[in-house]
PQR file of N, CA, C, O and H, with PARSE charges and radii, in Angstrom:
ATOM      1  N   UNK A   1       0.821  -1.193   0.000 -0.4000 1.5000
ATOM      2  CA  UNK A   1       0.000   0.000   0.000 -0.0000 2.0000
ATOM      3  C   UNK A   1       0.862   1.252   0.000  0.5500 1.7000
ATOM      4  O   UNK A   1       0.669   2.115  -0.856 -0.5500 1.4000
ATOM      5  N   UNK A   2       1.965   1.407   1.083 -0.4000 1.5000
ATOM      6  CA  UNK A   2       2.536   2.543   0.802 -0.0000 2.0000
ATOM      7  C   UNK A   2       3.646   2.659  -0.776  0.5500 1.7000
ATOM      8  O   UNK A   2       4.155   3.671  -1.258 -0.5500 1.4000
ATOM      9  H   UNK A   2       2.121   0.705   1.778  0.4000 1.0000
ATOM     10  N   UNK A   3       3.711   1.537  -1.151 -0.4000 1.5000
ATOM     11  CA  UNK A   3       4.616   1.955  -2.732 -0.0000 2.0000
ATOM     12  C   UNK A   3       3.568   2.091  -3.531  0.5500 1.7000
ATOM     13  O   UNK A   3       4.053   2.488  -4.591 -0.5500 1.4000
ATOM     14  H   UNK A   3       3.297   0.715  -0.759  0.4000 1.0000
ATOM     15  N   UNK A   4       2.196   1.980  -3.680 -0.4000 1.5000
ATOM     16  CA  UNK A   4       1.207   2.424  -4.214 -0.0000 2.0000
ATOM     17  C   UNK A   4       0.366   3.777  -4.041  0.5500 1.7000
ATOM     18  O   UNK A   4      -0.435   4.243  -4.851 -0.5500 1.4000
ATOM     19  H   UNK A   4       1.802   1.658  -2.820  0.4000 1.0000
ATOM     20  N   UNK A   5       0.697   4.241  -2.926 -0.4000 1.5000
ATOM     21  CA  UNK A   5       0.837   5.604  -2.622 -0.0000 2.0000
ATOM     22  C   UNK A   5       2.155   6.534  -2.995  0.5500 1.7000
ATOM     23  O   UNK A   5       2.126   7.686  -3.427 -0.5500 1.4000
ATOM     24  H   UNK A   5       1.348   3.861  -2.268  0.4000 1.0000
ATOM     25  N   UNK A   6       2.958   5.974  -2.800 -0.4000 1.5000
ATOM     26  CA  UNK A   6       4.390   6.943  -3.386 -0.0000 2.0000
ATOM     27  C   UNK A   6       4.219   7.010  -4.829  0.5500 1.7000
ATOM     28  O   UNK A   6       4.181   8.090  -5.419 -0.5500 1.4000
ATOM     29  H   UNK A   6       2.982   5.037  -2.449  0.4000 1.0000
ATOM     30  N   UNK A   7       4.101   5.751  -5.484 -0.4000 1.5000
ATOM     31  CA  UNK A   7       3.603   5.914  -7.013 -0.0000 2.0000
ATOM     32  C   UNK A   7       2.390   6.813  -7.566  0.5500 1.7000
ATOM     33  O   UNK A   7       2.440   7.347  -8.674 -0.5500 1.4000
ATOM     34  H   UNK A   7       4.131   4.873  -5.005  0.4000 1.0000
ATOM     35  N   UNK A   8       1.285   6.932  -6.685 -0.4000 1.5000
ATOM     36  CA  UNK A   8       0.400   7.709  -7.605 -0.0000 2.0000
ATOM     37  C   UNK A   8       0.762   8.988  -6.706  0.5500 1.7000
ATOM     38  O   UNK A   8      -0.095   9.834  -6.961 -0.5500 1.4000
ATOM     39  H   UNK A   8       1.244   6.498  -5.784  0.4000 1.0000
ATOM     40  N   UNK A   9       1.422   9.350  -6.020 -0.4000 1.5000
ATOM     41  CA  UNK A   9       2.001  10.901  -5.275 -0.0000 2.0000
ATOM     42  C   UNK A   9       3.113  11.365  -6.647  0.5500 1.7000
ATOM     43  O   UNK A   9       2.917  12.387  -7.304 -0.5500 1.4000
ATOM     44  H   UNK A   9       2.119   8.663  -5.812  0.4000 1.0000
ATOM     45  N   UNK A  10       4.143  10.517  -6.879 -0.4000 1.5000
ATOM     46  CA  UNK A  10       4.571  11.065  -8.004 -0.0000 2.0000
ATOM     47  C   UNK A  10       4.423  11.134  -9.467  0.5500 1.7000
ATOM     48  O   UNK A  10       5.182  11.748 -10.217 -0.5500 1.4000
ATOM     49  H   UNK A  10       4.302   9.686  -6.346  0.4000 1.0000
ATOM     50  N   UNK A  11       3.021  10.215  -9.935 -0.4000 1.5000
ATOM     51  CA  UNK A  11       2.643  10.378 -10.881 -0.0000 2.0000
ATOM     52  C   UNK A  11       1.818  11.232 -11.158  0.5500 1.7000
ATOM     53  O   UNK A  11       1.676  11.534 -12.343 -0.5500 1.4000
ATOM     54  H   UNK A  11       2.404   9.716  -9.326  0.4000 1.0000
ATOM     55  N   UNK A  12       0.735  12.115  -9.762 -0.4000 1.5000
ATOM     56  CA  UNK A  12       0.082  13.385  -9.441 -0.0000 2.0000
ATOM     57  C   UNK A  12       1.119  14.990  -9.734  0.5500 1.7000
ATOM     58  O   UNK A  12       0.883  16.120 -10.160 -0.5500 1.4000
ATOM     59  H   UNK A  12       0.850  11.870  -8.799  0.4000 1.0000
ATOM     60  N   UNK A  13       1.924  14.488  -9.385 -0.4000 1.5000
ATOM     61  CA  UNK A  13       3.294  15.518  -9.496 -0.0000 2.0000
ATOM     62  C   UNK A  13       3.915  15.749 -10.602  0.5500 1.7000
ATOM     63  O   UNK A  13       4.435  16.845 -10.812 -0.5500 1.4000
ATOM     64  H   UNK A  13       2.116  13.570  -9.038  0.4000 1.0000
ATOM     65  N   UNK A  14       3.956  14.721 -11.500 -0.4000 1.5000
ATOM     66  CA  UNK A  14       4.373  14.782 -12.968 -0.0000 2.0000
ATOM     67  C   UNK A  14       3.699  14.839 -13.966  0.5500 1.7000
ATOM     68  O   UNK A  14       4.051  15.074 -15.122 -0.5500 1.4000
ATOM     69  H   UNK A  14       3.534  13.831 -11.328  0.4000 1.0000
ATOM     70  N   UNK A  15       2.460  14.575 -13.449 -0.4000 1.5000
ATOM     71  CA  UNK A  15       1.013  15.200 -13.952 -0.0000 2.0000
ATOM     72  C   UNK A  15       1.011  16.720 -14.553  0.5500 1.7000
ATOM     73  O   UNK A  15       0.845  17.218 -15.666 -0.5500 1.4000
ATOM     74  H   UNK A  15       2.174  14.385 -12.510  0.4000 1.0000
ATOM     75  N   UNK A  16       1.354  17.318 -12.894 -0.4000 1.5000
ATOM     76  CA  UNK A  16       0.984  18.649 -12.785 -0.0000 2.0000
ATOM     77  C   UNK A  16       2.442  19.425 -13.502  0.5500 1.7000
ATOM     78  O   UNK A  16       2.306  20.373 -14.276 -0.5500 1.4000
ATOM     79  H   UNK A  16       1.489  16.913 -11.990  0.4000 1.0000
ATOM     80  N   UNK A  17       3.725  18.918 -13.152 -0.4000 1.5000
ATOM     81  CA  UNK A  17       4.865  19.425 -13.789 -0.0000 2.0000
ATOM     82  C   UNK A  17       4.853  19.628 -15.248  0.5500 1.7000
ATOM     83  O   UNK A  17       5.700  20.308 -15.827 -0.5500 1.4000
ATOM     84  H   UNK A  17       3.835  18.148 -12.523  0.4000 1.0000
ATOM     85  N   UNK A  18       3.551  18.824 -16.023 -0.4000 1.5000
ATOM     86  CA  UNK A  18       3.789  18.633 -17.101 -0.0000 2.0000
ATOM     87  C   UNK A  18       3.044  19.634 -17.861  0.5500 1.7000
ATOM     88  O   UNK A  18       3.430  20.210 -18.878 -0.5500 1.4000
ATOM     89  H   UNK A  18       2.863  18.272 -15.552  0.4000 1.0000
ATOM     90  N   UNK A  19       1.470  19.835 -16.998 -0.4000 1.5000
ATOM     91  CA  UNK A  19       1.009  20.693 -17.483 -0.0000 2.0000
ATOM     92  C   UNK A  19       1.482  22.463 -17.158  0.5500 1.7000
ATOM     93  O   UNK A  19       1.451  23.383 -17.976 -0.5500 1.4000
ATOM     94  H   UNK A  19       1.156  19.368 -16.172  0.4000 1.0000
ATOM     95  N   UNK A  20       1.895  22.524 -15.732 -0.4000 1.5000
ATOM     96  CA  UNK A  20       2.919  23.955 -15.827 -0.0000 2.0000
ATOM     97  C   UNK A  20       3.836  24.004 -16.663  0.5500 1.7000
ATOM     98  O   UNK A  20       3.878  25.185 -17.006 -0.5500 1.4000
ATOM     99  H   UNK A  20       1.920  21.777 -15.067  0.4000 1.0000
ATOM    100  N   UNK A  21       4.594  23.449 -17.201 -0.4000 1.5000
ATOM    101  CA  UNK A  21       5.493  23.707 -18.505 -0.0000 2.0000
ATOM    102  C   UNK A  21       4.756  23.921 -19.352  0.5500 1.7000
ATOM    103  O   UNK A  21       4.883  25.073 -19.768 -0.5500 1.4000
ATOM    104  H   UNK A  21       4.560  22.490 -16.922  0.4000 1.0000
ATOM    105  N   UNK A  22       3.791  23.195 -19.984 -0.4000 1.5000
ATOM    106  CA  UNK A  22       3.063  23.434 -21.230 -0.0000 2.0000
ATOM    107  C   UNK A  22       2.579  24.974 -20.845  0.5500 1.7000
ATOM    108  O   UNK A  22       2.940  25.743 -21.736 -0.5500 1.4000
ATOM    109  H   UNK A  22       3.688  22.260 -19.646  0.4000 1.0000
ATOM    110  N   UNK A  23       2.091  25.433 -20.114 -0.4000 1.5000
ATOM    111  CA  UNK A  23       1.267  26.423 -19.429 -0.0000 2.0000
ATOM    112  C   UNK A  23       2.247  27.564 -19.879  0.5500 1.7000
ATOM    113  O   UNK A  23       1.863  28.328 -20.765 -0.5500 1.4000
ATOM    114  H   UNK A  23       1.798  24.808 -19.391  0.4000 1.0000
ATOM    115  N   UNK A  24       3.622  27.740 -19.261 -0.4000 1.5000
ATOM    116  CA  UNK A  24       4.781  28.250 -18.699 -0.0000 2.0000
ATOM    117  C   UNK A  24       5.267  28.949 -20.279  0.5500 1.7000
ATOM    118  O   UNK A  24       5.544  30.148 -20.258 -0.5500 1.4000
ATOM    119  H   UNK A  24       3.934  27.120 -18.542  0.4000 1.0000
ATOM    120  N   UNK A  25       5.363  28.243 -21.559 -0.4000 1.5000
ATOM    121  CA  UNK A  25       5.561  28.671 -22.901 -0.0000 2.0000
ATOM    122  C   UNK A  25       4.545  29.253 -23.552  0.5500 1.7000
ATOM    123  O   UNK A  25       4.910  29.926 -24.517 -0.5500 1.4000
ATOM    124  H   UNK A  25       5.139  27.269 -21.577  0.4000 1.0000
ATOM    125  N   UNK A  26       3.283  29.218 -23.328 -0.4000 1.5000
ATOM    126  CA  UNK A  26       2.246  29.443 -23.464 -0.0000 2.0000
ATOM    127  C   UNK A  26       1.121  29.052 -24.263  0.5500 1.7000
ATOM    128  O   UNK A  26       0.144  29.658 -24.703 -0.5500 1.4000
ATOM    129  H   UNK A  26       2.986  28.672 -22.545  0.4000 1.0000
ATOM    130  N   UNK A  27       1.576  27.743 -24.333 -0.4000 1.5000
ATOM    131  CA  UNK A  27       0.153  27.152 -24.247 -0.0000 2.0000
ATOM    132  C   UNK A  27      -1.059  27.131 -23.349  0.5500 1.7000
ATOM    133  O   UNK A  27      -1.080  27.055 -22.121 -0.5500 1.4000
ATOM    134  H   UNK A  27       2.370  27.251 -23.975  0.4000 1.0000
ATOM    135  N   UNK A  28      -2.423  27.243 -24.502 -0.4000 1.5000
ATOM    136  CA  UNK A  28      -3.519  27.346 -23.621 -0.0000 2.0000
ATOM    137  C   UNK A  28      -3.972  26.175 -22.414  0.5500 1.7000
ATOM    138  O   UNK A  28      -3.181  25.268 -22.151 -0.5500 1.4000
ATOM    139  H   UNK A  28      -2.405  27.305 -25.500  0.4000 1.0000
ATOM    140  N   UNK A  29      -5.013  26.251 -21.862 -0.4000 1.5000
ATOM    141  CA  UNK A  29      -5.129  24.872 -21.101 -0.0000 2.0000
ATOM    142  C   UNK A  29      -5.111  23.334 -21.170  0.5500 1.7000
ATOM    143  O   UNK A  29      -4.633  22.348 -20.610 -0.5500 1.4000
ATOM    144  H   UNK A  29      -5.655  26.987 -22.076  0.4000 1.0000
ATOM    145  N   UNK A  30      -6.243  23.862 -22.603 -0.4000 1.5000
ATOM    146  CA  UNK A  30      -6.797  22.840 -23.374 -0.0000 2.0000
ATOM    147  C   UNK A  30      -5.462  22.100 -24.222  0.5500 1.7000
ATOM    148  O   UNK A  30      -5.265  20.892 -24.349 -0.5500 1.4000
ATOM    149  H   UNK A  30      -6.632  24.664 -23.057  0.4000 1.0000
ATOM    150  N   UNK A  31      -4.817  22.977 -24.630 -0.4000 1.5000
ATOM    151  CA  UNK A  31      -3.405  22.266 -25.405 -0.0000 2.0000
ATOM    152  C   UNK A  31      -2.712  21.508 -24.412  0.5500 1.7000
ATOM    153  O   UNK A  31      -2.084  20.466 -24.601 -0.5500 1.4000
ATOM    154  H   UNK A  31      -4.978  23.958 -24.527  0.4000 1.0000
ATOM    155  N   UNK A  32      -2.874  22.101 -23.371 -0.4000 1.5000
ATOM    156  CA  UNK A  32      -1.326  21.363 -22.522 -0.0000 2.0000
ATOM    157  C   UNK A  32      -2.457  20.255 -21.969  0.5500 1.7000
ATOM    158  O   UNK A  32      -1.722  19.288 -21.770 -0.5500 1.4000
ATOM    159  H   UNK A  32      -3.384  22.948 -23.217  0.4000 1.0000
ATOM    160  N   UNK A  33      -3.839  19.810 -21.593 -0.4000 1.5000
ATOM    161  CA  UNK A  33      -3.921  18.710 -21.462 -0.0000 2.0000
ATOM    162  C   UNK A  33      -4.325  17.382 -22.696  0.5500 1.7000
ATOM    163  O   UNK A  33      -4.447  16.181 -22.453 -0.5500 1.4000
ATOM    164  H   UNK A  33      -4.436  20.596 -21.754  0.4000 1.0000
ATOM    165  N   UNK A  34      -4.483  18.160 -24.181 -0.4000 1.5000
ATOM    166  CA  UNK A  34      -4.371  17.488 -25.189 -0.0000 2.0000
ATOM    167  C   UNK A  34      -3.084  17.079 -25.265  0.5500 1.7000
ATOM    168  O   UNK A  34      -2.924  15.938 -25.699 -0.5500 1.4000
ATOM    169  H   UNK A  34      -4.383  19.136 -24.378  0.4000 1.0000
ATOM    170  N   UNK A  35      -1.693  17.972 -24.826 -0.4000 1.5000
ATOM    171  CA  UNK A  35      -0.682  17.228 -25.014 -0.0000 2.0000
ATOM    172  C   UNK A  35      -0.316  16.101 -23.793  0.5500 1.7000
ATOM    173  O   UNK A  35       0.734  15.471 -23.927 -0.5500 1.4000
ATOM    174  H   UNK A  35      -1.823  18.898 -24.473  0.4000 1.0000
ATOM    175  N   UNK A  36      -1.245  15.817 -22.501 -0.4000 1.5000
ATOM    176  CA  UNK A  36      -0.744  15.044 -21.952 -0.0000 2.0000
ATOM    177  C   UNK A  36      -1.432  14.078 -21.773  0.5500 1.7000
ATOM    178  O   UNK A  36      -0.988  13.269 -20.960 -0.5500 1.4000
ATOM    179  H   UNK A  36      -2.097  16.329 -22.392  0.4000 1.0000
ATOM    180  N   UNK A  37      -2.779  13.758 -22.440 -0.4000 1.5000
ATOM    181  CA  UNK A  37      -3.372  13.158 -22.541 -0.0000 2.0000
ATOM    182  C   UNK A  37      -3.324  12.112 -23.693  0.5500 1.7000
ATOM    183  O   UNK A  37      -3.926  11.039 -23.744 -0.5500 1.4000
ATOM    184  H   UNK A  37      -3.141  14.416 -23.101  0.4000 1.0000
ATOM    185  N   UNK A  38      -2.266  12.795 -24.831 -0.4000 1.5000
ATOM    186  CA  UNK A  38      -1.821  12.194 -26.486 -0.0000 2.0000
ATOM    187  C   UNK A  38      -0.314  12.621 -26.308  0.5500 1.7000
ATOM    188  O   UNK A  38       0.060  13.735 -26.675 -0.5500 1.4000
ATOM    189  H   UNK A  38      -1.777  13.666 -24.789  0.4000 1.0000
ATOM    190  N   UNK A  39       0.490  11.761 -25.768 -0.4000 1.5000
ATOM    191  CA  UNK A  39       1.509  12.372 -26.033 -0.0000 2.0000
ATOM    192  C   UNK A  39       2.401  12.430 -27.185  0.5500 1.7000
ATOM    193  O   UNK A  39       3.190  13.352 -27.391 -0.5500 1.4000
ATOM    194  H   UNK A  39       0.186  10.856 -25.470  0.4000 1.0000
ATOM    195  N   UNK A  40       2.188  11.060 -28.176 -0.4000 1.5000
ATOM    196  CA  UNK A  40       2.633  10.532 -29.514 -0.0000 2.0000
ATOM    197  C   UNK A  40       1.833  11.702 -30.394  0.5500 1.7000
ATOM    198  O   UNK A  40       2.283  11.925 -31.518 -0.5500 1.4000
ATOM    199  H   UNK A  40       1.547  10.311 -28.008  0.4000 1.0000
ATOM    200  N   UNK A  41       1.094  12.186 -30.109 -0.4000 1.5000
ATOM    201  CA  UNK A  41       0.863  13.472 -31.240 -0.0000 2.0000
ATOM    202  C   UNK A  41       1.593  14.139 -31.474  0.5500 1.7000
ATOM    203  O   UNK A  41       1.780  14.511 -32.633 -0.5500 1.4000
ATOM    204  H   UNK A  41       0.729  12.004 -29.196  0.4000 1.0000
ATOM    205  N   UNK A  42       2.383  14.604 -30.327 -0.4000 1.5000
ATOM    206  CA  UNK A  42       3.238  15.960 -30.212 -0.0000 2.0000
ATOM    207  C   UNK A  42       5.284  15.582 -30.105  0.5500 1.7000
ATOM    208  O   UNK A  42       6.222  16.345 -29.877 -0.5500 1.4000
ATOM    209  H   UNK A  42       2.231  14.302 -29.386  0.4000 1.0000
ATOM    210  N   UNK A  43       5.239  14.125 -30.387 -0.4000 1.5000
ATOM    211  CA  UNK A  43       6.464  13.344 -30.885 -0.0000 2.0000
ATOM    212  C   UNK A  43       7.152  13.777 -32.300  0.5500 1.7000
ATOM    213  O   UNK A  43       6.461  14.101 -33.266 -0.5500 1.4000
ATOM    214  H   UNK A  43       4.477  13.504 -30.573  0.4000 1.0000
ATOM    215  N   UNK A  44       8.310  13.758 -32.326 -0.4000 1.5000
ATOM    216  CA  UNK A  44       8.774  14.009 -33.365 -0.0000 2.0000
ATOM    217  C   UNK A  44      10.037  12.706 -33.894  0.5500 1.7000
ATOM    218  O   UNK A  44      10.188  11.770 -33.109 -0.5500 1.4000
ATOM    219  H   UNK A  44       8.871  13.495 -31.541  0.4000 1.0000
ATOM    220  N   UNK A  45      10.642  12.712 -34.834 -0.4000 1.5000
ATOM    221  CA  UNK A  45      10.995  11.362 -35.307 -0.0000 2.0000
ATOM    222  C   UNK A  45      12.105  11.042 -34.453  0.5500 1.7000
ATOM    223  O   UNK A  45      12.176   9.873 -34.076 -0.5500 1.4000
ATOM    224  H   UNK A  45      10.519  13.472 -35.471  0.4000 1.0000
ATOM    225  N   UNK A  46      13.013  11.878 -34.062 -0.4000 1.5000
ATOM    226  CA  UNK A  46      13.569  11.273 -33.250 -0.0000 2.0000
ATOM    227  C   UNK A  46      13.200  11.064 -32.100  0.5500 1.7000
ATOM    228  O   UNK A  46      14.031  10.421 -31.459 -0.5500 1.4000
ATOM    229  H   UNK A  46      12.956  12.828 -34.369  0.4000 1.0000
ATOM    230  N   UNK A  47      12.014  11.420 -31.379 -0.4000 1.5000
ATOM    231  CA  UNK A  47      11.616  10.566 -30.503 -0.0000 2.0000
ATOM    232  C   UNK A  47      10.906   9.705 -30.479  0.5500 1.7000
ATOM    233  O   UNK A  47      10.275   9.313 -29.498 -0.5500 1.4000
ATOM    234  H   UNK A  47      11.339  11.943 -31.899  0.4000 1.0000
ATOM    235  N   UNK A  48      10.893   9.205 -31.719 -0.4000 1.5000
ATOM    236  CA  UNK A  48       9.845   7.917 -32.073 -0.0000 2.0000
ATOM    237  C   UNK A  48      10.930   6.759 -32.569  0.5500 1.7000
ATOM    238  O   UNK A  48      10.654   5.563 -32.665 -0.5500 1.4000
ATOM    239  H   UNK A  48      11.406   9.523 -32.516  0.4000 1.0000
ATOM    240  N   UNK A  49      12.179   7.339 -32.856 -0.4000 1.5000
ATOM    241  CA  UNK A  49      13.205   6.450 -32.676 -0.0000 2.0000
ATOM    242  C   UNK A  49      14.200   6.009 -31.242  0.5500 1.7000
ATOM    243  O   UNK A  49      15.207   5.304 -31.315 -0.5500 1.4000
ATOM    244  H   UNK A  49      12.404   8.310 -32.778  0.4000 1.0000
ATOM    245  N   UNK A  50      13.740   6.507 -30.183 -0.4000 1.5000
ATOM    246  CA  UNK A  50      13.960   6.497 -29.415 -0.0000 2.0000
ATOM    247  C   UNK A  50      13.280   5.720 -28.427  0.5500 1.7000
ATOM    248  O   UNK A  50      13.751   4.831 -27.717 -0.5500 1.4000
ATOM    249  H   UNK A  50      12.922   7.079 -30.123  0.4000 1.0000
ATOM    250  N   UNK A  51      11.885   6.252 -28.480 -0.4000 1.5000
ATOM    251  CA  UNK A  51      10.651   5.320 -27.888 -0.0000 2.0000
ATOM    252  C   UNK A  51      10.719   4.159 -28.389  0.5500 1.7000
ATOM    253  O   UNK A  51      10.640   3.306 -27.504 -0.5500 1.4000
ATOM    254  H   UNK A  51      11.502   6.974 -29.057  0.4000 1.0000
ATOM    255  N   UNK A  52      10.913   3.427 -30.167 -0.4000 1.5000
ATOM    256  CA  UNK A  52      11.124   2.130 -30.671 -0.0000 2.0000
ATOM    257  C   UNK A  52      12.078   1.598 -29.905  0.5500 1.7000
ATOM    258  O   UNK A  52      11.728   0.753 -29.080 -0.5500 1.4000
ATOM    259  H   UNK A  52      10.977   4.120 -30.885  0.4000 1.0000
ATOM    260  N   UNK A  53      13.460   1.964 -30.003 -0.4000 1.5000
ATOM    261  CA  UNK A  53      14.770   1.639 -29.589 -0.0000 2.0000
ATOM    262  C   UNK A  53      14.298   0.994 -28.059  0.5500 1.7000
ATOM    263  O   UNK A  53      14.322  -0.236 -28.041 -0.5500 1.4000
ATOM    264  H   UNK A  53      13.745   2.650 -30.672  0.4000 1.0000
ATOM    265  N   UNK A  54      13.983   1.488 -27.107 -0.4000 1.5000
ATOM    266  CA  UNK A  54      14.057   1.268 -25.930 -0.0000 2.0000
ATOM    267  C   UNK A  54      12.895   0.237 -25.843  0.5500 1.7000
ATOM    268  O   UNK A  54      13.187  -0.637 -25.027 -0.5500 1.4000
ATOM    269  H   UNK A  54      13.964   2.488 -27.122  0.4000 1.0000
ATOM    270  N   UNK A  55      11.717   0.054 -26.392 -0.4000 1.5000
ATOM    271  CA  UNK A  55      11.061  -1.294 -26.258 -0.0000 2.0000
ATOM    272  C   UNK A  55      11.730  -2.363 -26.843  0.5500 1.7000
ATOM    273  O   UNK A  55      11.739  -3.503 -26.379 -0.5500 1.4000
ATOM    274  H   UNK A  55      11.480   0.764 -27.055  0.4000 1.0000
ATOM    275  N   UNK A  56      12.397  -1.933 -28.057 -0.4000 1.5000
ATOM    276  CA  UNK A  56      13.117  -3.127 -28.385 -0.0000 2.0000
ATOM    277  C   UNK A  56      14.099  -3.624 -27.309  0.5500 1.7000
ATOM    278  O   UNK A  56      14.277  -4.792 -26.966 -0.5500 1.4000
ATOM    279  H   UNK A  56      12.389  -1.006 -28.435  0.4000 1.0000
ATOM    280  N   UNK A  57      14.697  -2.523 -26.847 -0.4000 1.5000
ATOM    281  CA  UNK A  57      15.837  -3.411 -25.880 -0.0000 2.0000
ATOM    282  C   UNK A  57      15.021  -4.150 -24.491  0.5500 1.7000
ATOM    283  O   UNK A  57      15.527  -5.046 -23.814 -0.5500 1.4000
ATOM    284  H   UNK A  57      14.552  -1.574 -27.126  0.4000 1.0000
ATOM    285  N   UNK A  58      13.972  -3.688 -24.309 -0.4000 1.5000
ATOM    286  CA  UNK A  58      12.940  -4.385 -22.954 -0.0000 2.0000
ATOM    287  C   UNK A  58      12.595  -5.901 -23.948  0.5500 1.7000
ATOM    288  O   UNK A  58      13.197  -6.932 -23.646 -0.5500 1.4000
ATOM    289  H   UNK A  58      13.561  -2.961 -24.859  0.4000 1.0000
ATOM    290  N   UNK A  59      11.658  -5.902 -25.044 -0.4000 1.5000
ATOM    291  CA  UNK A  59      11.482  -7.367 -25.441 -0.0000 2.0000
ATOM    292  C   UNK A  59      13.086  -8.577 -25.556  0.5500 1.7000
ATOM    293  O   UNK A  59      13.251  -9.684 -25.043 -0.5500 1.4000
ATOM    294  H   UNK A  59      11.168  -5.065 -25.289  0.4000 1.0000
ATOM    295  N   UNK A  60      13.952  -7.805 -26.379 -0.4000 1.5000
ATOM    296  CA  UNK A  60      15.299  -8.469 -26.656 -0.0000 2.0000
ATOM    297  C   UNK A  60      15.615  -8.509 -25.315  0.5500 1.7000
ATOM    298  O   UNK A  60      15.763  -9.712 -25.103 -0.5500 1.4000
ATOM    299  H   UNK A  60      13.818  -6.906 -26.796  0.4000 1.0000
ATOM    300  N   UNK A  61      15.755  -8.080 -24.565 -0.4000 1.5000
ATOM    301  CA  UNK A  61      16.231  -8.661 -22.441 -0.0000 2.0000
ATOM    302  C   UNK A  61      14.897  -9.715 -22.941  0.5500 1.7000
ATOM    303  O   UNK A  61      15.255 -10.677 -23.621 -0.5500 1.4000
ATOM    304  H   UNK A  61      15.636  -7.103 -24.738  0.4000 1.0000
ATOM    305  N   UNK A  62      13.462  -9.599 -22.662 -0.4000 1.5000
ATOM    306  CA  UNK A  62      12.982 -10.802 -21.730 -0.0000 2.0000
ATOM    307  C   UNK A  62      12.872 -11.910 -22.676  0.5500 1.7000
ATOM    308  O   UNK A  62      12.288 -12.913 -22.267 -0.5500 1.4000
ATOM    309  H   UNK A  62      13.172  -8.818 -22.110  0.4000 1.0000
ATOM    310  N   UNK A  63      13.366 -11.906 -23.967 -0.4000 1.5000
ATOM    311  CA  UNK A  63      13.741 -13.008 -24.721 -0.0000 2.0000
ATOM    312  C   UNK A  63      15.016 -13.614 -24.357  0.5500 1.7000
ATOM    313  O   UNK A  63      15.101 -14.841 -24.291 -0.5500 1.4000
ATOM    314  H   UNK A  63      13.840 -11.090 -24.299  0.4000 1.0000
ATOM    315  N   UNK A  64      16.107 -12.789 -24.093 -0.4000 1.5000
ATOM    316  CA  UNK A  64      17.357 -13.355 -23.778 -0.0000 2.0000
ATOM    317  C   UNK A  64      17.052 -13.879 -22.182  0.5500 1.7000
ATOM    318  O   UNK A  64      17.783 -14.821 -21.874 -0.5500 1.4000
ATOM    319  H   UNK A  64      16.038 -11.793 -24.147  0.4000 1.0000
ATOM    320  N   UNK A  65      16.399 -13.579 -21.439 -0.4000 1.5000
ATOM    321  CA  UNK A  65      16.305 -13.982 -20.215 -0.0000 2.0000
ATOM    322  C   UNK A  65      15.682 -15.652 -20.008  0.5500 1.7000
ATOM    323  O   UNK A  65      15.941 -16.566 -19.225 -0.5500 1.4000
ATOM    324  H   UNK A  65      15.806 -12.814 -21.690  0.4000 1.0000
ATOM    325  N   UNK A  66      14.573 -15.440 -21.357 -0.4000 1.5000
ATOM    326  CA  UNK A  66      13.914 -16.723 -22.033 -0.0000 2.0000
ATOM    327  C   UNK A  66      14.437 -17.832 -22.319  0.5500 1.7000
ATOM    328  O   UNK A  66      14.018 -18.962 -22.069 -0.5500 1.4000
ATOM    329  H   UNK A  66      14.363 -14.697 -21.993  0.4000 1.0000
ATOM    330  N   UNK A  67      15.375 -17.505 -22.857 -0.4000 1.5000
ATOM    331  CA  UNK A  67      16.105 -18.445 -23.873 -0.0000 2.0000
ATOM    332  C   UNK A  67      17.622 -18.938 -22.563  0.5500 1.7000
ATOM    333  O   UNK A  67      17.846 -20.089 -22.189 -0.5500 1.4000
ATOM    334  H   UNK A  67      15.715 -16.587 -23.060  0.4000 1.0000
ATOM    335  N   UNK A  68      18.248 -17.948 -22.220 -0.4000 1.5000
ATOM    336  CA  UNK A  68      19.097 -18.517 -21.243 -0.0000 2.0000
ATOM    337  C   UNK A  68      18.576 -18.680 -19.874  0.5500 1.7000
ATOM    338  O   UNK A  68      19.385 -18.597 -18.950 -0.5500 1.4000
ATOM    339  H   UNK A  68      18.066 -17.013 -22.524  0.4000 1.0000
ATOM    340  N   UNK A  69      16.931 -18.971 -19.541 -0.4000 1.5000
ATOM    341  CA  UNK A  69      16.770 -19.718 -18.094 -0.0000 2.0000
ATOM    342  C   UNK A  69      15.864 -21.262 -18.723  0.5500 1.7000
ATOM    343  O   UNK A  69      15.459 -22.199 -18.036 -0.5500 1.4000
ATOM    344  H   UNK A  69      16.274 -19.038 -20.291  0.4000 1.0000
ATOM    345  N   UNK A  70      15.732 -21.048 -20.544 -0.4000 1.5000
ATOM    346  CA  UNK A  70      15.194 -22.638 -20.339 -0.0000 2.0000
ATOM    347  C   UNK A  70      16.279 -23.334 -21.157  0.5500 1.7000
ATOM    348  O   UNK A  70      15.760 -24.088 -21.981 -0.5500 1.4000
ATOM    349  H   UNK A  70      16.061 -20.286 -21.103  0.4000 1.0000
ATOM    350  N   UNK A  71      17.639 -23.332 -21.206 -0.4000 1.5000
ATOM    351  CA  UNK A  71      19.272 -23.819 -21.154 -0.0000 2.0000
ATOM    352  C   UNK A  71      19.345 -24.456 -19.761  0.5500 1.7000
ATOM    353  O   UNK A  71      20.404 -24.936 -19.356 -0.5500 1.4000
ATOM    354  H   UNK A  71      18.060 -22.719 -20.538  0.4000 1.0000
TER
END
């Protein structure tokens, strides 16, 4: 219960960090929670090569983890 409380305390917090930045450049309300509500809208290619890259390396681990615990 309490790491389920620390988790949604800092996911409330990065919530709100996210929309004061959007806020902070000046975006309207409505934008900064369209952008945090869609965040792949507002992605650009290199961060869509980046976002790929890093799931690939999470599946390639729990395949290699696969393959060398049924050895």
């Amino acid at each position: 219960m309490k790491v389920m409380s620390v988790f949604l305390f800092i996911f409330v917090l990065m919530i709100m960090v996210n929309i004061s930045m959007d806020l902070a450049i000046g975006m309207s309300l409505t934008n900064a929670f369209s952008n945090l509500a869609n965040p792949f809208w507002v992605m650009e290619k290199g961060e869509f090569v980046i976002v790929v890259f890093l799931i690939a390396i999470m599946v390639a681990q729990q395949i290699f983890f696969f393959i060398k615990k049924s050895n």
